[in-house]
N, C-alpha and C positions, 0 to 999 in steps of 0.2 A: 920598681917596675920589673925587675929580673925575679925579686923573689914573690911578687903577684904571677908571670907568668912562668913558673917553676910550680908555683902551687896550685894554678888553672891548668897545666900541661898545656900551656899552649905554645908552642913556638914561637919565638921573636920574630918581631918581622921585619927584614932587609930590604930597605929600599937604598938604592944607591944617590946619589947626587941627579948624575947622567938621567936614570931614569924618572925623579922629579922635572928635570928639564923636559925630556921629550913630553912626557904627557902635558906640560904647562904650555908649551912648542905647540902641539896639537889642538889643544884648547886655543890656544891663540888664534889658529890659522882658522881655525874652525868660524867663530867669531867675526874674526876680518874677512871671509868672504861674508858672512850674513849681513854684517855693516854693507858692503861694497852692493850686493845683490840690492842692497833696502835702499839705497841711495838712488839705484838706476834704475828700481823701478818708481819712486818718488820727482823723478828727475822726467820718468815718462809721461807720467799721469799730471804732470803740471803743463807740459805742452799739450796731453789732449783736453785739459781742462781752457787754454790757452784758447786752442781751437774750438771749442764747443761753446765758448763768451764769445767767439768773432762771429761765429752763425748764429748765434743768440741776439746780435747787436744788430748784424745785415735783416734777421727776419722782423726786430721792431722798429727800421728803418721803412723796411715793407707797409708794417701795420699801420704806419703814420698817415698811409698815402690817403685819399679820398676816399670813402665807400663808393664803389658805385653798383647801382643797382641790377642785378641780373633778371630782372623781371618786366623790361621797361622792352624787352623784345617783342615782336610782333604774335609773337607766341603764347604768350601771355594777356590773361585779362588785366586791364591797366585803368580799374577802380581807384 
């Protein structure tokens, strides 16, 4: 490696321990908020899914009922 980058002139490159850590550190945290963010929004959309089944259930509870006819008023031709 030394004598490829002696004959590329390219400088070796120094990373230290320390700074492996911080950037993996970063990476991490970076990560654990997108988990946490993904979870509370998963965690939202299941209650309003939650709630949009209960108004889903009350309105074919509604549909169940008898029709009754709007045309049976006085208003109305009753052919």
């Amino acid at each position: 490696m030394l004598l490829l980058t002696s004959y590329l002139k390219i400088p070796p490159l120094i990373i230290s321990q320390s700074q492996i850590v911080t950037v993996l550190s970063i990476v991490v945290v970076f990560f654990l908020i997108l988990l946490i963010l993904g979870v509370r929004k998963s965690y939202i959309l299941k209650k309003e899914n939650d709630k949009l089944s209960e108004i889903k259930t009350s309105q074919n509870d509604e549909e169940e009922k008898v029709y009754k006819d709007f045309r049976e008023g006085h208003m109305y031709d009753n052919n």
